[in-house]
ROSE-4610 file (N, C-alpha, C; in Angstrom, 1 decimal, always signed):
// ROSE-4610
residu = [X/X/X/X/X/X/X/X/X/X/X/X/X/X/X/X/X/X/X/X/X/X/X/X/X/X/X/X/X/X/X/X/X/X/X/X/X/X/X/X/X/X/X/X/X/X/X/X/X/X/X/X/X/X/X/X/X/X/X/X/X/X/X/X/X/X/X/X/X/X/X/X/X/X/X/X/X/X/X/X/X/X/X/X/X/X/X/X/X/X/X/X/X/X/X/X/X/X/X/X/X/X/X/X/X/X/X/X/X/X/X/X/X/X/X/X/X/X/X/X/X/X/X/X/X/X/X/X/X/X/X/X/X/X/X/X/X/X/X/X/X/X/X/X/X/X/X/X/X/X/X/X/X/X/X/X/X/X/X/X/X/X/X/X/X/X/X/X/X/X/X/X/X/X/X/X/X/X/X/X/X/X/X/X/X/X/X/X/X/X/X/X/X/X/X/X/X/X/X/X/X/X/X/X/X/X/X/X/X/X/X/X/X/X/X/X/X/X/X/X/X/X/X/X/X/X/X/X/X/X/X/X/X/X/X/X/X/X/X/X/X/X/X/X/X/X/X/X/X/X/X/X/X/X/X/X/X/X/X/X/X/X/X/X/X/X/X/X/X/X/X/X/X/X/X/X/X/X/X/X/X/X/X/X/X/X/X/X/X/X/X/X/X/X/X/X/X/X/X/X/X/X/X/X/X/X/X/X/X/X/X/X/X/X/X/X/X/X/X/X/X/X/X/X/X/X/X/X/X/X/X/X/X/X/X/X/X/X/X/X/X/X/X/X/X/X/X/X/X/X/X/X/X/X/X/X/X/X/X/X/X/X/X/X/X/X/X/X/X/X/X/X/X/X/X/X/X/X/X/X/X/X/X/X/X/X/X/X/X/X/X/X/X/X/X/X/X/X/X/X/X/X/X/X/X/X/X/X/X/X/X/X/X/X/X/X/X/X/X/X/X/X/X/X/X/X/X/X/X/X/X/X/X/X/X/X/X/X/X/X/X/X/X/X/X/X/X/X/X/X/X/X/X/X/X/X/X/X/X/X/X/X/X/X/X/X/X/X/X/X/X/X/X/X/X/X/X/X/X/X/X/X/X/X/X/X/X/X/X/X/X/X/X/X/X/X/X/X/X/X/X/X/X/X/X/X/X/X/X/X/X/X/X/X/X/X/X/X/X/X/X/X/X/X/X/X/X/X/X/X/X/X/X/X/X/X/X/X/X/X/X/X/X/X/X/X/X/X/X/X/X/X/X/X/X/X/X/X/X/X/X/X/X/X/X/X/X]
num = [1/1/1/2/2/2/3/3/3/4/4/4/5/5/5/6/6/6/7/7/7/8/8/8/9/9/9/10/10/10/11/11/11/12/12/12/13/13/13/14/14/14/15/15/15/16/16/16/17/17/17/18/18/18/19/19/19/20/20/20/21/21/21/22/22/22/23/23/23/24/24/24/25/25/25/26/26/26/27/27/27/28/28/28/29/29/29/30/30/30/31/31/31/32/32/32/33/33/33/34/34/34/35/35/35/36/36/36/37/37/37/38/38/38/39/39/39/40/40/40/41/41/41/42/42/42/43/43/43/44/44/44/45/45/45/46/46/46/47/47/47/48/48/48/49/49/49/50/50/50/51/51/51/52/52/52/53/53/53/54/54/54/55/55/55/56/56/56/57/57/57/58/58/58/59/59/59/60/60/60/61/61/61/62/62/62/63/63/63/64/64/64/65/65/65/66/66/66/67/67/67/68/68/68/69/69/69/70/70/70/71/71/71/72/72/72/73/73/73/74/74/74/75/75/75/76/76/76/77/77/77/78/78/78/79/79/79/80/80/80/81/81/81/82/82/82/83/83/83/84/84/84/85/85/85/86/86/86/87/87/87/88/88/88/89/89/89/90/90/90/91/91/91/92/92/92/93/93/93/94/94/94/95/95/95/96/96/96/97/97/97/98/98/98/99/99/99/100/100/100/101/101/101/102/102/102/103/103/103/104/104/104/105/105/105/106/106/106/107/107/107/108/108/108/109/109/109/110/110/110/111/111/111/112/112/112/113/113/113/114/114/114/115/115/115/116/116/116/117/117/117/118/118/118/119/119/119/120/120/120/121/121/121/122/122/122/123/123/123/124/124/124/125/125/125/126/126/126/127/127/127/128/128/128/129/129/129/130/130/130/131/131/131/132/132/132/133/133/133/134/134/134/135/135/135/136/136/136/137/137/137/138/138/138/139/139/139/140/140/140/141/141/141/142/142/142/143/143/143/144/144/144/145/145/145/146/146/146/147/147/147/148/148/148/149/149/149/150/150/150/151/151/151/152/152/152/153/153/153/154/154/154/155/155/155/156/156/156/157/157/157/158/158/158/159/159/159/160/160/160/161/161/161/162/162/162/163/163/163/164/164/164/165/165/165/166/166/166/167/167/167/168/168/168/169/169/169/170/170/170/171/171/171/172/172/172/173/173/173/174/174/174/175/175/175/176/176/176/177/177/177/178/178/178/179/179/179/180/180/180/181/181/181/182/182/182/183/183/183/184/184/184/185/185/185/186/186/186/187/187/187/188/188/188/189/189/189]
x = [-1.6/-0.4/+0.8/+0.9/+2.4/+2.1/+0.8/+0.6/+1.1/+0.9/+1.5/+3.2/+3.6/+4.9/+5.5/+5.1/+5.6/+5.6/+4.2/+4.2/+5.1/+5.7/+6.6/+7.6/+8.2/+9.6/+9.4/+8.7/+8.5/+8.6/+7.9/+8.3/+9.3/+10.2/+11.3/+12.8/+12.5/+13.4/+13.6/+12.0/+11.7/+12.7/+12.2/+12.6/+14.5/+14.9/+16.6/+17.1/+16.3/+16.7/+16.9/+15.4/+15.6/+16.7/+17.1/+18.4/+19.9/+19.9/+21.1/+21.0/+19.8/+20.0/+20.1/+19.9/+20.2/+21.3/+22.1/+23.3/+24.0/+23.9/+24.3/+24.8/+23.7/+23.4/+24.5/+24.4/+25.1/+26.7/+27.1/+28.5/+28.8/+27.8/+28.3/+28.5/+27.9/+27.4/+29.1/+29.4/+30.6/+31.7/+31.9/+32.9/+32.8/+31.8/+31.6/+32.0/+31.7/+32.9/+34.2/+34.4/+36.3/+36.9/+36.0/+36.9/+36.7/+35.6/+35.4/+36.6/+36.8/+37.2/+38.7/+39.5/+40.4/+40.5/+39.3/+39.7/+40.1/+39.8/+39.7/+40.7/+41.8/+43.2/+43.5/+43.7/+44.9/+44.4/+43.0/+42.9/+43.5/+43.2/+43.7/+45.6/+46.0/+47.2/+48.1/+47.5/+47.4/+47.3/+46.2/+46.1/+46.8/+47.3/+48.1/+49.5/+49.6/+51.1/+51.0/+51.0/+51.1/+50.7/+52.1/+51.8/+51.1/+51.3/+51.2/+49.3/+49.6/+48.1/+47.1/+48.0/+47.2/+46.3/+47.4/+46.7/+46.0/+46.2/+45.0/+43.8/+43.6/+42.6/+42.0/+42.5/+42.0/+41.4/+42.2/+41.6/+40.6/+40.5/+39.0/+38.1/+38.5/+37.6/+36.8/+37.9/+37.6/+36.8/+36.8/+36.1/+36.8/+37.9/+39.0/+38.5/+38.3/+37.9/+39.2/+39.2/+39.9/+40.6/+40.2/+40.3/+42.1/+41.1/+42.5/+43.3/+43.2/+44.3/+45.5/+45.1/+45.8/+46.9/+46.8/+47.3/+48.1/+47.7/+49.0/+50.3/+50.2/+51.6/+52.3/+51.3/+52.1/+52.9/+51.3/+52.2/+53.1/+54.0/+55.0/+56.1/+55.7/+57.2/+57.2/+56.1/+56.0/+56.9/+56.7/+56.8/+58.5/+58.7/+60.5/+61.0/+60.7/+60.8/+61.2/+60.3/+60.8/+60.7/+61.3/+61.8/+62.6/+63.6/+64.4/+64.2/+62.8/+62.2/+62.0/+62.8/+63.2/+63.4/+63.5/+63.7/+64.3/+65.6/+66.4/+66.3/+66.8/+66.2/+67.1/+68.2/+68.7/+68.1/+67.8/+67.0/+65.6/+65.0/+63.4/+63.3/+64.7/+64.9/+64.7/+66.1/+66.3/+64.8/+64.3/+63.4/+62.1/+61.9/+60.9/+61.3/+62.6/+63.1/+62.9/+63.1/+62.7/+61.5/+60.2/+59.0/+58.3/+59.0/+59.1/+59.2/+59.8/+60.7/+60.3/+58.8/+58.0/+56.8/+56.9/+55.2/+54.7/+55.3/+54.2/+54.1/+55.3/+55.2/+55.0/+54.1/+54.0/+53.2/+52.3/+51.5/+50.0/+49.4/+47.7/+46.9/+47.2/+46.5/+46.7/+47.9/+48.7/+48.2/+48.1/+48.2/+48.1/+49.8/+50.3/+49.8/+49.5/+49.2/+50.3/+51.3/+52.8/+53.8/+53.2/+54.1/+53.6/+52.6/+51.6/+52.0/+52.0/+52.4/+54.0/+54.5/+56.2/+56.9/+55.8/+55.6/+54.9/+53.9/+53.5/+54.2/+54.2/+54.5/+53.5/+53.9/+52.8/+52.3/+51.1/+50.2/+50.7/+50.6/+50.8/+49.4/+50.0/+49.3/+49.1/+49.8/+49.4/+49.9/+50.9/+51.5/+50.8/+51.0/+49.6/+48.4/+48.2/+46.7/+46.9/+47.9/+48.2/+48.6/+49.1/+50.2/+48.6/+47.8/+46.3/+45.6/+45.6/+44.4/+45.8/+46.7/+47.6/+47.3/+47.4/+47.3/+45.7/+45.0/+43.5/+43.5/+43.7/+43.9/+44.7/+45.8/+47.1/+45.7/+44.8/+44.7/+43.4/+42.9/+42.2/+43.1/+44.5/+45.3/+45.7/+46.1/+46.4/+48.2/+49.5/+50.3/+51.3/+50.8/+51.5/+51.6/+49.8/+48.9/+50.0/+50.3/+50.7/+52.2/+52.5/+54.0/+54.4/+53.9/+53.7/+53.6/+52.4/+52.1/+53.3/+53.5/+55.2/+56.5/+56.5/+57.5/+57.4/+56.3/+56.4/+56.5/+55.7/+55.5/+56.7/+57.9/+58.7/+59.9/+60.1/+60.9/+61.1/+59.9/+59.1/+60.2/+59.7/+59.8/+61.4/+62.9/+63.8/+64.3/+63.5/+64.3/+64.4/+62.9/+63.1/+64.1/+64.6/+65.1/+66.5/+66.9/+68.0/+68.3/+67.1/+67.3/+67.6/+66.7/+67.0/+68.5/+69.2/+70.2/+71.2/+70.6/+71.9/+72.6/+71.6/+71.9/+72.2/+72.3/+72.6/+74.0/+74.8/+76.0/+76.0/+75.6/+75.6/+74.8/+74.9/+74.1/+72.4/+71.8/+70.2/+70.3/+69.8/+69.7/+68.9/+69.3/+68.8/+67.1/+67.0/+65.3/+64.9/+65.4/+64.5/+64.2/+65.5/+65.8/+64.6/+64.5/+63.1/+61.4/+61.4/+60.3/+59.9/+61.3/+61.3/+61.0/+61.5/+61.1/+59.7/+59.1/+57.6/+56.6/+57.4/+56.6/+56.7/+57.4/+58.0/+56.6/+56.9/+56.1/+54.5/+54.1/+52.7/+52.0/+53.3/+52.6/+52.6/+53.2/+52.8/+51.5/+50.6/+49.1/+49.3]
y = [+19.9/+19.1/+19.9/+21.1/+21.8/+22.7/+22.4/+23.0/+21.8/+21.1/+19.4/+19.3/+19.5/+19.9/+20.7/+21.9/+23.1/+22.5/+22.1/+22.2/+20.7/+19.6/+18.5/+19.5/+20.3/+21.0/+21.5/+22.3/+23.1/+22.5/+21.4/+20.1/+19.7/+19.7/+19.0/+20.2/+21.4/+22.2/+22.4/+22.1/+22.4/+21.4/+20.3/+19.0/+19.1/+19.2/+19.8/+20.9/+22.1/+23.2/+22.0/+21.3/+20.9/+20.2/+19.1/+18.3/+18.7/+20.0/+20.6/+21.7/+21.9/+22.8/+21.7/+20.9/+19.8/+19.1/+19.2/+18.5/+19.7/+21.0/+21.9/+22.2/+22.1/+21.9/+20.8/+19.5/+19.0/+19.0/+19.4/+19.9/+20.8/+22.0/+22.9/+22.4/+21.6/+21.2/+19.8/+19.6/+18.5/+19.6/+20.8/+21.8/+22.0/+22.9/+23.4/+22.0/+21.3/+19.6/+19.4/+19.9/+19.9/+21.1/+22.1/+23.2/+23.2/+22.5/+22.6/+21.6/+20.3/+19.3/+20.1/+21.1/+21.5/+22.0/+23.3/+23.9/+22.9/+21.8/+21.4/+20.4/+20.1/+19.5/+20.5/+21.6/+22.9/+22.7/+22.8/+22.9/+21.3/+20.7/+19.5/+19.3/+19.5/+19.8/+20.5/+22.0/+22.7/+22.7/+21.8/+21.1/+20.1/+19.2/+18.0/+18.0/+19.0/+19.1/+18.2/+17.2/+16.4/+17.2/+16.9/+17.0/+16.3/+15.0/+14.3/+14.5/+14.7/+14.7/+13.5/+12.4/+11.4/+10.5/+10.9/+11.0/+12.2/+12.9/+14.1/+14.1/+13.4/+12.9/+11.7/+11.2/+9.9/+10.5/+10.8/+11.6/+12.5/+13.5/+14.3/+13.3/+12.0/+10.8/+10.1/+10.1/+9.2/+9.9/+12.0/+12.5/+12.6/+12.7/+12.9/+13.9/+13.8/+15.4/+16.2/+17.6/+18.6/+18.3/+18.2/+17.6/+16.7/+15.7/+14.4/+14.8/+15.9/+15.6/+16.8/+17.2/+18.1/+17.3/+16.3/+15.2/+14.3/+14.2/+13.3/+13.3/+15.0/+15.2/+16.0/+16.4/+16.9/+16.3/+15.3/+13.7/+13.2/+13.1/+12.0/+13.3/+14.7/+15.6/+15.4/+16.0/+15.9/+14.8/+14.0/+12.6/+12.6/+12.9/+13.1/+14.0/+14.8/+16.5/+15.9/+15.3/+14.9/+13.5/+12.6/+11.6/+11.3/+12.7/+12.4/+12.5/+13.2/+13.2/+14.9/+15.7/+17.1/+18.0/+19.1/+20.0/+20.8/+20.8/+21.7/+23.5/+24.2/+25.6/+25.8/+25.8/+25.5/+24.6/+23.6/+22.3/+22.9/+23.4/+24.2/+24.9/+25.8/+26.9/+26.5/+25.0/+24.4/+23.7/+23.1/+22.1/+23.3/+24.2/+25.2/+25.6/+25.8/+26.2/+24.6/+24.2/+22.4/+22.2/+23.0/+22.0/+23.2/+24.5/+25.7/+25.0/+24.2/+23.9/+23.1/+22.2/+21.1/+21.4/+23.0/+23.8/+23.4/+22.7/+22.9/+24.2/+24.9/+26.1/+27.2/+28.0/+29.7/+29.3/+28.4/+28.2/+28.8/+29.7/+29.4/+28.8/+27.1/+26.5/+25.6/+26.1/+25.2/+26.5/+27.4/+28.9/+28.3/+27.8/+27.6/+25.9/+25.3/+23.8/+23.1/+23.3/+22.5/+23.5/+24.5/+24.9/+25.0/+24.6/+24.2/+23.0/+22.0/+20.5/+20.5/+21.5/+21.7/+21.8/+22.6/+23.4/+22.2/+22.0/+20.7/+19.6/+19.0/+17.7/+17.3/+15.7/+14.5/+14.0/+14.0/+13.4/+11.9/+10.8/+10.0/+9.1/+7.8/+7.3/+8.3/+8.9/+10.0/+9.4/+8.9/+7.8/+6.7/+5.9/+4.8/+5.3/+5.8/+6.6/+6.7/+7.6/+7.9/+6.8/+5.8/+4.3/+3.7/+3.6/+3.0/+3.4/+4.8/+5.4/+5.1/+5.3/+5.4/+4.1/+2.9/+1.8/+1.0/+2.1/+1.9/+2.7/+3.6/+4.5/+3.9/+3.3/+2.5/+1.3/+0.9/-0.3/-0.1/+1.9/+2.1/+2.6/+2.8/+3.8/+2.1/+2.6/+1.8/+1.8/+0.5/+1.0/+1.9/+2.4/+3.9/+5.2/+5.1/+5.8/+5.9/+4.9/+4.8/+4.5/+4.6/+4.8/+6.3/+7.0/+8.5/+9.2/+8.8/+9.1/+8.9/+7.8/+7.3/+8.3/+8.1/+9.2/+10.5/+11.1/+12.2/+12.7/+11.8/+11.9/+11.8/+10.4/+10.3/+11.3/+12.0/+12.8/+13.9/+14.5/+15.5/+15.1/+13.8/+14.2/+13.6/+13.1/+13.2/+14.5/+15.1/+16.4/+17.2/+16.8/+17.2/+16.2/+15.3/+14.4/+14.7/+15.4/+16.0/+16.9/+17.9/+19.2/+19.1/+18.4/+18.2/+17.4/+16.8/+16.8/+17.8/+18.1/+20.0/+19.9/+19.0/+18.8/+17.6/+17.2/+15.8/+15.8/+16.3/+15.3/+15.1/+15.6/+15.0/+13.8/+13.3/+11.4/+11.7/+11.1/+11.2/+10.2/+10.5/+9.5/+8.4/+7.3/+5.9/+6.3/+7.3/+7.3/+7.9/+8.8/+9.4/+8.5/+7.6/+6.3/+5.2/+5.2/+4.5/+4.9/+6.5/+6.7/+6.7/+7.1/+6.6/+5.9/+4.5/+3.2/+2.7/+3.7/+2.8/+4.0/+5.1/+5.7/+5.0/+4.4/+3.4/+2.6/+2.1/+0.7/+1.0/+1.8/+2.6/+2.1/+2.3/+2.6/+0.7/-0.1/-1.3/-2.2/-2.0/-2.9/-4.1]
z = [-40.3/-40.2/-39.9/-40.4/-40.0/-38.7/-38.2/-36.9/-35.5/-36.2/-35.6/-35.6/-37.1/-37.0/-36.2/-36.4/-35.5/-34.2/-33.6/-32.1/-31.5/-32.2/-32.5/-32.4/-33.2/-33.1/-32.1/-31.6/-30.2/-29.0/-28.9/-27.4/-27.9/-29.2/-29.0/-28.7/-29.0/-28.5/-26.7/-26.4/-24.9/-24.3/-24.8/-24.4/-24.5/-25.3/-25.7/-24.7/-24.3/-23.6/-22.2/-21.9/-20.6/-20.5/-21.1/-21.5/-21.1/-21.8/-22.1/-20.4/-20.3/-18.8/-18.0/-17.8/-17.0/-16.7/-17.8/-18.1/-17.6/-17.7/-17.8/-15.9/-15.0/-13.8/-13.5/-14.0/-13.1/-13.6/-14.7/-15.3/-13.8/-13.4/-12.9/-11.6/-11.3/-9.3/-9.5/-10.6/-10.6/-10.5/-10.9/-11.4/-9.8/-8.8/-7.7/-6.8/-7.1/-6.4/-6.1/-7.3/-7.7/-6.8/-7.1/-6.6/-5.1/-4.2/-3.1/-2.4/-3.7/-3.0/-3.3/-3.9/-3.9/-2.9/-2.3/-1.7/+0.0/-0.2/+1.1/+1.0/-0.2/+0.1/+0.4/+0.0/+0.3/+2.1/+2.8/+4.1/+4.4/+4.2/+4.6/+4.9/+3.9/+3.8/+4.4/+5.2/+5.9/+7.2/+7.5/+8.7/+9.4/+8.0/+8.9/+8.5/+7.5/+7.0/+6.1/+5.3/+4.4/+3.3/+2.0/+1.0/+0.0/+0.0/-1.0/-1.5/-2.6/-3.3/-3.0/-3.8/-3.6/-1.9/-1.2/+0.5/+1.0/+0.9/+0.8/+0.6/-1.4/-1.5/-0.8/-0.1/+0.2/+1.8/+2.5/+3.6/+4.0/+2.7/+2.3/+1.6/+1.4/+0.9/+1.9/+3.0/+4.3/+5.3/+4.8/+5.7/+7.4/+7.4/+8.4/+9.2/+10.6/+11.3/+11.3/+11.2/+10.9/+12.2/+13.6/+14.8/+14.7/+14.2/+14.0/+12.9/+11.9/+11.1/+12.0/+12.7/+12.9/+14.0/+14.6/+15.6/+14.3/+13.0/+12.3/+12.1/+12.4/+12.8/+13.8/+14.2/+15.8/+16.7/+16.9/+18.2/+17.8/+16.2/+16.1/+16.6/+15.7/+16.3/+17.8/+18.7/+20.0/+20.8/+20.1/+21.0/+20.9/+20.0/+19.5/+20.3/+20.3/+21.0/+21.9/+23.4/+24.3/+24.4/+23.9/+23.8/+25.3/+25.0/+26.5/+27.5/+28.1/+28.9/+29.3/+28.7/+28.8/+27.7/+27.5/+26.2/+26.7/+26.7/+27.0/+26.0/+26.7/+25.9/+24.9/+24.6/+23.4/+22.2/+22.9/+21.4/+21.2/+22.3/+22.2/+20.6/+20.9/+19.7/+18.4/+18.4/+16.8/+16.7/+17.6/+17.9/+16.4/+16.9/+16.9/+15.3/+15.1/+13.8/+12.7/+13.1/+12.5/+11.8/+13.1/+13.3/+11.9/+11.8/+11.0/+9.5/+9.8/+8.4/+7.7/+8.7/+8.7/+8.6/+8.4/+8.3/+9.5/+10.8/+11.7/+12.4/+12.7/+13.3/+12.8/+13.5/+12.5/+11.4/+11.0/+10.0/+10.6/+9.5/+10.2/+10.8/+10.8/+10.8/+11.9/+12.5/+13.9/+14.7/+14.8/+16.4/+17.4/+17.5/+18.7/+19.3/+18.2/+18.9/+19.2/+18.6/+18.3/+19.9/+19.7/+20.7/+22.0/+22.4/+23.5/+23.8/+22.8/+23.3/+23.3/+23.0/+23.7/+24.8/+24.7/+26.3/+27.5/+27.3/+27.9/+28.3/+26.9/+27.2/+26.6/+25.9/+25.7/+27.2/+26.8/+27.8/+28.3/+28.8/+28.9/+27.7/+26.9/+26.0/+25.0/+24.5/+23.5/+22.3/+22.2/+21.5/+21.1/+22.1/+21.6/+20.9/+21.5/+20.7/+19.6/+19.1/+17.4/+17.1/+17.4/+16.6/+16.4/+16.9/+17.0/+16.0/+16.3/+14.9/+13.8/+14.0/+12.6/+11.8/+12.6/+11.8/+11.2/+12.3/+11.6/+10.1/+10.3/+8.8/+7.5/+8.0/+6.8/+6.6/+7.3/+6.5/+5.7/+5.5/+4.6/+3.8/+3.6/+2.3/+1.7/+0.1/-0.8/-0.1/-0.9/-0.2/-0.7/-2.0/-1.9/-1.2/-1.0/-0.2/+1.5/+1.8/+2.8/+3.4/+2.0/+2.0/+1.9/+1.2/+1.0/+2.4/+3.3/+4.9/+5.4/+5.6/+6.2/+6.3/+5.0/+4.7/+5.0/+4.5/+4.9/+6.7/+7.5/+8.4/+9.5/+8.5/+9.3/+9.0/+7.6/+7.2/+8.2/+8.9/+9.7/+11.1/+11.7/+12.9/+13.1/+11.7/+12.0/+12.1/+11.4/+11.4/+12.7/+13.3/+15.0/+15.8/+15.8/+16.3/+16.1/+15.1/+14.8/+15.3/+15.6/+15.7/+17.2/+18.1/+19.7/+19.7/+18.9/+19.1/+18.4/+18.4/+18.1/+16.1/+15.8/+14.1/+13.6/+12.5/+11.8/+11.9/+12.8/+13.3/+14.2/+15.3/+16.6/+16.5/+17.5/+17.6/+18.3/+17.5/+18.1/+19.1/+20.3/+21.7/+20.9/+22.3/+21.8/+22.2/+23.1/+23.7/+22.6/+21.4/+20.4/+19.4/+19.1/+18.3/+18.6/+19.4/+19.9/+19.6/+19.5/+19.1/+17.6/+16.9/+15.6/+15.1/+15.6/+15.7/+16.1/+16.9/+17.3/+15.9/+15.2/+14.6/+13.2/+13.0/+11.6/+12.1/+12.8/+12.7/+13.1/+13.2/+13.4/+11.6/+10.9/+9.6/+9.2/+9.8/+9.5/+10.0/+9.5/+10.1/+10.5]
């Protein structure tokens, strides 16, 4: 009978180790989650410039290609940039110190995309395109989620809008005022 006992305590310790290593496994495989899913706001963040946590997470939720996030916020500065149809080499400068100021320039994770599409030029429909995917996306964010985008997005590209006009006193053209305006309403579905 205490050989019964014993070998009863013995399956039940085995049975406990298994338990507790198992629980143990998935503690760690949830812990290696978190920190992956951190390390890939910081890239996310990085990539599209957006701060906000809670859109971040939703975007590493939604599985966003690194591709497109990096277009969330280039095309709206871009599109501002030359609004007027030109970039004069003076506004290039502020334009460049702005986009700096907006973490698009000089960051790791831009090498030279922001100043390639400067230098360029928006393609024709590059706009549309982003107002398109933009309002497919708003009508997966909650609307804080996408009030957060907004903002942040449009905070970004006044400050270019400013900057091409030589600072927040001089008057932003009615053609930049316009893309402002189609970038507002991108975020309305």
């Amino acid at each position: 009978m205490t050989e019964d006992i014993q070998g009863i305590h013995s399956r039940g310790r085995v049975l406990e180790e298994m338990f507790f290593h198992k629980q143990n496994s998935i503690l760690m495989e949830k812990k290696q989650q978190l920190q992956k899913l951190e390390r890939d706001l910081k890239t996310v963040s990085g990539i599209s410039g957006i701060s906000d946590e809670a859109v971040l997470r939703k975007l590493v939720e939604l599985n966003v290609q690194v591709e497109v996030l990096a277009t969330l916020l280039v095309v709206p500065l871009i599109e501002v940039a030359w609004a007027d149809g030109k970039i004069k080499k003076g506004d290039r400068e502020a334009i460049l110190h702005a986009a700096e100021g907006a973490g698009v320039h000089g960051g790791p994770h831009h090498s030279g995309l922001f100043e390639h599409w400067l230098d360029a030029g928006p393609p024709k429909g590059f706009l549309e395109s982003w107002i398109f995917y933009m309002q497919g996306l708003c009508q997966l964010l909650t609307p804080d989620e996408r009030r957060a985008l907004e903002s942040d997005i449009l905070s970004r590209a006044k400050r270019i809008a400013d900057a091409g006009g030589r600072g927040s006193k001089a008057k932003v053209s009615r053609k930049k005022e316009d893309v402002l305006l189609q970038l507002e309403n991108a975020f309305r579905p």
